[in-house]
C-alpha positions in Angstrom: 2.1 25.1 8.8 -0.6 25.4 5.9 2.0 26.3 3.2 4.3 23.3 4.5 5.4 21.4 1.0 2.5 23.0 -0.3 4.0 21.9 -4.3 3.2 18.7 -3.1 -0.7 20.2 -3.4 -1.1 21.7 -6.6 -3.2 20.3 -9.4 -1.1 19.6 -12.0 -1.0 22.3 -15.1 -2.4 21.2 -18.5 -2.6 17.1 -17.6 -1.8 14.9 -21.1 -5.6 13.5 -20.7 -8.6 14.1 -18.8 -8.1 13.5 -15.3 -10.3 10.5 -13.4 -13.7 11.6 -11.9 -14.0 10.8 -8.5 -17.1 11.3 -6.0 -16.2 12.3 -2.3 -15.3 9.5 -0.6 -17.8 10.0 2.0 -20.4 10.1 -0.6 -23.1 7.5 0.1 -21.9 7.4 4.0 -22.3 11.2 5.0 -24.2 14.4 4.1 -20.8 16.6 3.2 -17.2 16.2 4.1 -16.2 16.2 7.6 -15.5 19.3 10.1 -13.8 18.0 12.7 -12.2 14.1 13.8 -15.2 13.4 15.2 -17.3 14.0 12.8 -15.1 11.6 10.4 -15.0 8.4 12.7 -18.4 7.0 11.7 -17.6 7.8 7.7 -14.2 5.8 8.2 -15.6 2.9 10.0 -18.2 2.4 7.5 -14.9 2.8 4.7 -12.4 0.5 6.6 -15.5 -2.4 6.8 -16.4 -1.9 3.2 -12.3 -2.5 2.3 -11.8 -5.3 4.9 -14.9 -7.1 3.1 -13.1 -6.2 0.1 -9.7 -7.5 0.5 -11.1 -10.9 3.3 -10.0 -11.5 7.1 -6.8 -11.8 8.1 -5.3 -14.6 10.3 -4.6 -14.4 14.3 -0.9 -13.1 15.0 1.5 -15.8 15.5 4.9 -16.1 17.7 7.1 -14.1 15.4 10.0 -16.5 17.0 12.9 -14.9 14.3 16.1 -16.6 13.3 18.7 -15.4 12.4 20.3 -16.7 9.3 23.5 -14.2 8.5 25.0 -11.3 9.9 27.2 -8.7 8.1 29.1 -5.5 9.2 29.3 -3.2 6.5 31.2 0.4 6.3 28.4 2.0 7.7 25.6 -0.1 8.7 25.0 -3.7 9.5 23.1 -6.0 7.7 21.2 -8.7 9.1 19.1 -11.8 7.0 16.5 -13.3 9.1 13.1 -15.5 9.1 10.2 -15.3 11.1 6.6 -16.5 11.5 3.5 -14.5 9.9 1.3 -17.1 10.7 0.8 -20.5 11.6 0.2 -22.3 8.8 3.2 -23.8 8.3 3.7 -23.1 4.2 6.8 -22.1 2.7 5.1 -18.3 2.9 4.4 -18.5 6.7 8.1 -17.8 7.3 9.1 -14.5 5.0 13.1 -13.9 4.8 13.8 -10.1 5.5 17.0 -8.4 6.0 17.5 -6.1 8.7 19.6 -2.9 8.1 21.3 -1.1 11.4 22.8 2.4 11.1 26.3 3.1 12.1 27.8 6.2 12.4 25.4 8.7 10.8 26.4 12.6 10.1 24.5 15.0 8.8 21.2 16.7 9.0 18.9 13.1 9.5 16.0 11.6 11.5 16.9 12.4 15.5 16.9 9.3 18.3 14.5 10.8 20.0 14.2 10.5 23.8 14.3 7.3 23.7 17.6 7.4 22.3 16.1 4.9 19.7 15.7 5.2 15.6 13.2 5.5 13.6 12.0 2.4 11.9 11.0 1.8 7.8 9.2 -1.3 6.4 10.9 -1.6 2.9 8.9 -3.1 0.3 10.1 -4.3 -2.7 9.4 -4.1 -6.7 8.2 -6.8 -8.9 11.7 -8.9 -9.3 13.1 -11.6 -9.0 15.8 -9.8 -7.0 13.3 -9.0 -4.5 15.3 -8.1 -1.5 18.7 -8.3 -2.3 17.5 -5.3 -4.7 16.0 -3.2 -1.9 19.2 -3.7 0.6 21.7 -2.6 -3.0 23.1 -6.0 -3.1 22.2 -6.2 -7.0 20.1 -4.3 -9.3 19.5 -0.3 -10.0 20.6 2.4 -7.7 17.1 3.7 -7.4 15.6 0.9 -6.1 18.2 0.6 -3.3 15.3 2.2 -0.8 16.6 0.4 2.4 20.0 1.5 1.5 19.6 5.0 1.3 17.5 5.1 4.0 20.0 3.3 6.4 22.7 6.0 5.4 20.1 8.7 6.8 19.9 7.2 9.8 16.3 4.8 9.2 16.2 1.1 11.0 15.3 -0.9 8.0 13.3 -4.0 7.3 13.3 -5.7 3.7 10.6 -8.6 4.1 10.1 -10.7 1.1 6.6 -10.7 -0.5 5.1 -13.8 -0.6 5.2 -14.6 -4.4 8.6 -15.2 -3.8 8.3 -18.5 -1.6 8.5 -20.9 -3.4 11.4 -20.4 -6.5 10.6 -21.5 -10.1 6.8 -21.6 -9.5 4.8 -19.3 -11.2 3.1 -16.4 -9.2 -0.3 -18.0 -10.2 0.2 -21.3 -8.4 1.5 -19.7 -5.6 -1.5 -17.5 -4.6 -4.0 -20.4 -6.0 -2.2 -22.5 -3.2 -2.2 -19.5 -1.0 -6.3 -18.8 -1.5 -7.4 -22.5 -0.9 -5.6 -22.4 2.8 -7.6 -22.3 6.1 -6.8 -21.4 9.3 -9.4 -21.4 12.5 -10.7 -18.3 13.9 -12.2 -19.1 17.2 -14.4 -21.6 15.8 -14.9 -20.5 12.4 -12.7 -21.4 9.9 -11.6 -18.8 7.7 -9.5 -18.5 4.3 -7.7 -16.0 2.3 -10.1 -14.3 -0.3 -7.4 -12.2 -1.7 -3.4 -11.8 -2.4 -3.7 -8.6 -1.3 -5.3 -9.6 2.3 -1.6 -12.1 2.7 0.4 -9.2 1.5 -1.2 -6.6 4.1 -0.7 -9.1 7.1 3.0 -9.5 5.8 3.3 -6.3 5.8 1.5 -5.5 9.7 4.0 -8.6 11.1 6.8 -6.5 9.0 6.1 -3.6 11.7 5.0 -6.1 14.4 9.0 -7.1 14.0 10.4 -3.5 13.7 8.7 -2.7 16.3 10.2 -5.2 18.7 13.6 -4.2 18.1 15.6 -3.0 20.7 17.1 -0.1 18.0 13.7 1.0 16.8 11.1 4.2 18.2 7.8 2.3 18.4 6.1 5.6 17.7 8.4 6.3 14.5 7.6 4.0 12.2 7.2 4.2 8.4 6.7 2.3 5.2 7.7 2.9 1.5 7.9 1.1 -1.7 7.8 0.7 -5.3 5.7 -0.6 -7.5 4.2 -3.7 -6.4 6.0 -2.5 -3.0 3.7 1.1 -3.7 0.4 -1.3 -3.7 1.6 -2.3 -0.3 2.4 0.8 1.6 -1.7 1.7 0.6 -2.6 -1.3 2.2 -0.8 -1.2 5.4 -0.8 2.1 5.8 -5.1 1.9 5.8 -4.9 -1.2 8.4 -2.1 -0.5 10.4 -2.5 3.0 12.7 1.3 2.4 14.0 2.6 3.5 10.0 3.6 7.3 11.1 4.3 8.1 7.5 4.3 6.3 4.0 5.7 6.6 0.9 3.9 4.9 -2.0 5.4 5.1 -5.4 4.5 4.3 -9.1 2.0 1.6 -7.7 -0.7 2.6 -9.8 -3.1 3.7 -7.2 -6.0 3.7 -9.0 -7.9 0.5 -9.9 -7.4 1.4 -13.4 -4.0 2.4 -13.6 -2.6 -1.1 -12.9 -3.4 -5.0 -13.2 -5.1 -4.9 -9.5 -7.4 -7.5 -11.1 -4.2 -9.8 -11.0 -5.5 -12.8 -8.7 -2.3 -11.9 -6.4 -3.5 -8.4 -5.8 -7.8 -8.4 -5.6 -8.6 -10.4 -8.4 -11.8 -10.1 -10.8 -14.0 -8.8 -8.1 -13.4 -5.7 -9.2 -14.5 -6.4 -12.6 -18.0 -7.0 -11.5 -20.8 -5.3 -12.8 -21.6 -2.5 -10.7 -18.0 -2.4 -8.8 -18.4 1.2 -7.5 -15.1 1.6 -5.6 -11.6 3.0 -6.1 -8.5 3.6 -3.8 -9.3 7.1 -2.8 -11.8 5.3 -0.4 -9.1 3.4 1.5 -6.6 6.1 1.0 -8.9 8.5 3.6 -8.8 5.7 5.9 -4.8 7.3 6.4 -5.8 10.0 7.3 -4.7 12.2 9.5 -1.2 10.2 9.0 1.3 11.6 6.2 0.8 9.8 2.9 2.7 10.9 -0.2 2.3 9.4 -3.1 4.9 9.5 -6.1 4.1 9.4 -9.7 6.7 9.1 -12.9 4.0 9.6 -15.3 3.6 6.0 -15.7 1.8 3.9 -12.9 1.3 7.3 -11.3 1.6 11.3 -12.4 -1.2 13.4 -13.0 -4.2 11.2 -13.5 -3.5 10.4 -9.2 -3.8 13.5 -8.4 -7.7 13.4 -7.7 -7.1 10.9 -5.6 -5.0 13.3 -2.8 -7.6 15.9 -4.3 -10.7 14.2 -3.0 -9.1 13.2 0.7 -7.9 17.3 1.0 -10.9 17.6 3.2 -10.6 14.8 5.2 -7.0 15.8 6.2 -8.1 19.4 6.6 -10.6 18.1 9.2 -7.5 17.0 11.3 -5.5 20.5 10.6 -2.8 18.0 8.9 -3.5 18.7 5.1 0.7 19.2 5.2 1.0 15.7 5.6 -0.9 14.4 2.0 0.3 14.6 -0.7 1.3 14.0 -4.5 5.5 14.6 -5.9 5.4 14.2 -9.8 9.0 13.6 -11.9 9.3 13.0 -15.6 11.4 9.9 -14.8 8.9 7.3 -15.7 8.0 3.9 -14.0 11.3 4.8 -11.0 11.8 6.2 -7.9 13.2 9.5 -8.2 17.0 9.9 -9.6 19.5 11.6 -7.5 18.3 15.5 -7.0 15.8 17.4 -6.0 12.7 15.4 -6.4 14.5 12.2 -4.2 15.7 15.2 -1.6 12.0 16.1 -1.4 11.0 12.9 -0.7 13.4 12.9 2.4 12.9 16.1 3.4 9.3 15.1 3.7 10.1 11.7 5.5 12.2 13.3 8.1 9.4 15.9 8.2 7.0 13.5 9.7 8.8 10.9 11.0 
């Protein structure tokens, strides 16, 4: 199993520019990287607390009490638009549209049912556009960012939700989180608020799998996320706070602090820009482990300056006997998902791999 997509673990030859410098990211919580699962759990519960402080509390799960709003059968899958409730708050983002992509017929070497006789399930998360999921589903816009299409045609349940920057049209994404961070909600007796636009987005994203899950269609145990760009920022997120993310695809979000506007007041805002801000991603990317992670760089957002990143959580994985599952795919086709050949094939080799 140890040489399983082992390109996927290579350094990269002769990077364009020094490559970031990283500590462990145990360092500061344990003596030396873990041996064994056991060994890990304190380290990671001391990581996932740091982050959750980071990023601010999230609200109590709601009724998702969906509705459908169209239905359409298409050649080979069927494609389903739908609302339902992230949380009670009643704004115009408590209630996220999302279509819903069924599999028909489905040939081919692709994901099995399973036992259950049920699909594997993808949370589909979409690019910075105004598109937003009509793009993902391949109702408009470039046939590389048609994830939830291509993944239907191989067999995948798929869920488009629509991020949250998109609730309210014509109003500029700075309003909209501004509104969004000076809402409360109650917490037992404390009343809490969102601290971050990242926090809204990673709940959006947990009741995007809290819905897959509860389909009929979909293999509880088999579900995955994967996105682009903004939709890359997400897969890190949900795939560190939700354990039921089986495998994640993350690509060209600019995974570390640096490599992207994650100051943005939507994402974690100026926090980060503190004096003395000692954090970066490769902290909440171990809290993954020992789930299958692979992140993919065009050499814009992403490409060889990530690859310390994967490089520093090698040992955490290794400490689960899964270092086959992390891992970093490099192309030359700039801020995309891979074109049609062997780099995209990878990526669903690897997916039906794990999932």
């Amino acid at each position: 199993m140890q040489n399983l997509f082992a390109e996927l673990r290579r350094p990269p030859e002769a990077p364009p520019k020094p490559l970031p410098m990283l500590a462990p990211p145990w360092q500061g919580i344990a003596a030396g990287a873990p041996d064994s699962p056991a060994a890990w759990k304190p380290t990671r519960a001391r990581l996932e607390e740091r982050w959750r402080g980071l990023i601010g509390p999230l609200p109590p799960a709601a009724a998702l009490r969906p509705e459908l709003i169209g239905r359409e059968e298409l050649p080979d899958h069927t494609r389903i638009r739908l609302r339902y409730r992230a949380d009670e708050a009643g704004a115009p983002d408590s209630t996220p549209d999302a279509y819903l992509l069924l599999p028909k017929g489905v040939s081919g070497h692709r994901p099995s049912m399973g036992v259950s006789g049920r699909r594997p399930g993808m949370v589909v998360l979409h690019q910075t556009t105004n598109e937003h999921i009509a793009q993902a589903v391949g109702i408009s816009g470039r046939e590389a960012m048609h994830l939830a299409l291509h993944l239907v045609r191989r067999g995948y349940v798929c869920l488009a939700p629509r991020n949250f920057l998109w609730s309210r049209e014509g109003v500029p994404l700075g309003q909209i989180t501004s509104d969004l961070l000076a809402r409360t909600w109650n917490q037992g007796r404390q009343p809490r608020q969102w601290k971050t636009g990242m926090a809204k987005m990673t709940w959006d994203a947990i009741r995007a799998v809290d819905y897959l899950s509860s389909r009929p269609e979909v293999d509880p145990e088999r579900i995955g996320c994967i996105g682009h760009s903004l939709g890359g920022k997400e897969t890190l997120y949900l795939a560190a706070f939700d354990p039921r993310v089986r495998a994640t695809v993350s690509c060209e979000g600019g995974i570390g602090l640096k490599f992207s506007n994650w100051n943005a007041e939507w994402y974690l805002g100026r926090q980060i820009d503190a004096p003395g801000f000692a954090h970066d991603h490769h902290e909440l990317l171990s809290l993954v482990a020992p789930r299958a992670f692979l992140q993919i760089g065009g050499e814009s957002a992403d490409g060889a300056p990530s690859w310390p990143y994967v490089e520093q959580n090698l040992p955490v994985w290794r400490a689960y006997g899964a270092e086959e599952r992390l891992g970093l795919l490099r192309h030359t086709q700039g801020h995309d998902f891979p074109h049609p050949g062997p780099d995209r094939e990878l990526v669903w080799r690897w997916l039906e791999r794990w999932m």
